[in-house]
C-alpha angles and dihedrals in degrees: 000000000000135000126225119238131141105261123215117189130235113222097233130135112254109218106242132218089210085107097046107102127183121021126338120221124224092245094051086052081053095044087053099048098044081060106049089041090057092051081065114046093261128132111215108213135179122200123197095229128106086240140006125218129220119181093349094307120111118202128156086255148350133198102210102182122217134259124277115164136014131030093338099036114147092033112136120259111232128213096185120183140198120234119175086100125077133304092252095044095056094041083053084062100035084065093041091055086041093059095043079058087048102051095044084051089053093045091228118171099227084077098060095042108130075213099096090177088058096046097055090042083062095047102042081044090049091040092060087044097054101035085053089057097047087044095232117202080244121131091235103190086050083049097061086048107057077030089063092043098050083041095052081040096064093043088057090053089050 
């Protein structure tokens, strides 16, 4: 789920993973996301549920970014995860949030595309590849596939 704002950029270094070798633990990702969140205004939290709801709606995670701007600006973002599943499952969402903050830092398009189903192609796309640099302990090729079946999910919901 994600809320619509304007989004002016801050002009802050970003700490990069291009120097990380080997295999990445779930808590470094952590440890990485929780930086980079903080350099933008946004709280990382992890709930013990199986899933977490927004607006009505329950999902396994969700990236809301802050205010910027207007009546509530300066209110926190949240990317908020789910995680009564297993390790690999919720680290599989962590990176997923992590990309929907990503893309509304970089301003990319794709992130204010009315197209949801877009939108999630470009993140599940950018989350294995991703998960494959940092050498994830993730089963990739049992990833695209769940990642083909939530993305022909949601077509069939359009």
């Amino acid at each position: 789920w994600r809320r619509r704002s304007s989004s002016i950029l801050w002009n802050f270094p970003l700490v990069s993973c291009q120097h990380l070798r080997g295999c990445m633990k779930t808590n470094e990702l952590l440890e990485l996301v929780r930086d980079q969140a903080k350099k933008l205004n946004v709280q990382v939290i992890l709930r013990p549920y199986k899933t977490v709801k927004y607006q009505g709606e329950y999902s396994d995670g969700y990236f809301l970014e802050p205010d910027i701007e207007g009546p509530w600006k300066g209110t926190p973002g949240r990317l908020v995860v789910a995680t009564k599943c297993p390790k690999t499952e919720w680290t599989w969402t962590l990176l997923h949030e992590y990309v929907h903050m990503m893309q509304w830092f970089r301003n990319d398009p794709i992130f204010l595309t009315e197209d949801y189903l877009e939108l999630e192609k470009a993140t599940e796309k950018e989350t294995r590849k991703l998960a494959k640099q940092y050498n994830l302990p993730i089963n990739l090729p049992a990833r695209k596939r769940d990642s083909e079946s939530y993305l022909k999910w949601l077509a069939s919901m359009s």
